[in-house]
N, C-alpha and C positions, 0 to 999 in steps of 0.2 A: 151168461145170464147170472146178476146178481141173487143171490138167495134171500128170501126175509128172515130178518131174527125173531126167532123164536122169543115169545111175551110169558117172562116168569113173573112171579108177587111176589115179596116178600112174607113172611108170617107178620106183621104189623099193618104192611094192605089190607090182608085176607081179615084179621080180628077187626082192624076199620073195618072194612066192608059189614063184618055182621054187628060190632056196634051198632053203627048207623041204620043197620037195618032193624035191629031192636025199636029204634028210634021212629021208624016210620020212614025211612029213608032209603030205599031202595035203588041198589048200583050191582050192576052185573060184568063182570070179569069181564066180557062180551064189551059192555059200553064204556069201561076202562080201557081195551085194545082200540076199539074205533077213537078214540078221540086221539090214542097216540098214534095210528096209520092217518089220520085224517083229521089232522088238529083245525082250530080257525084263527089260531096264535102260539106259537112255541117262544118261551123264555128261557133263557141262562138262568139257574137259582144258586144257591148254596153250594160249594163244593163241586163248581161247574155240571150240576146237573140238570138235566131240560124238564121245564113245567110245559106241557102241553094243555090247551083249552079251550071249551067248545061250548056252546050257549045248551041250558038245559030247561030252561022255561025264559016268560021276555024277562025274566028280572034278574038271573041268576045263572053262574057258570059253574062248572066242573070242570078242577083244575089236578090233573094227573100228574104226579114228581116224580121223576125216571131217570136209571143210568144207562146209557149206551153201553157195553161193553162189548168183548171180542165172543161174537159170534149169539148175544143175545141182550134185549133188554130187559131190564129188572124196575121193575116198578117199584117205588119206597113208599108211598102216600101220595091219597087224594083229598080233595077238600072242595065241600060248594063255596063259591065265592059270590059277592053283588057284582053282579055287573059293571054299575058305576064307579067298580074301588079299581075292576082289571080292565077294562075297556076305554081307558083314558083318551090314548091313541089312536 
């Protein structure tokens, strides 16, 4: 039986996350893992690392930037996105 990788953040996550949350923008480490165990679209980004993303109201996504690595993923940054810019497809 395969094991799950354990879901680390980066310190640039975590300071997004509370930006954001200063901001009125509330994201919980919790709804950062659910969108990468259970995305509604994974992309290849930057430096072949996977965007995962998942509708967070009708207008708007949260889009998670993540590396696979050996034995864990590591989260780099998230970001809300419109709909209409990621949902072309």
């Amino acid at each position: 039986m395969k094991r799950a990788k354990k879901i680390k953040f980066t310190e640039h996550a975590l300071l997004k996350r509370d930006i954001l949350r200063l901001h009125g923008f509330l994201v919980e480490t919790s709804t950062l893992k659910d969108i990468i165990k259970s995305p509604e679209k994974v992309e290849t980004g930057y430096k072949n690392r996977k965007i995962a993303q998942k509708r967070i109201n009708p207008t708007h996504v949260l889009r998670v930037v993540y590396e696979e690595l050996e034995g864990e993923i590591r989260v780099v940054t998230f970001y809300p996105g419109k709909r209409e810019r990621y949902e072309k497809d």
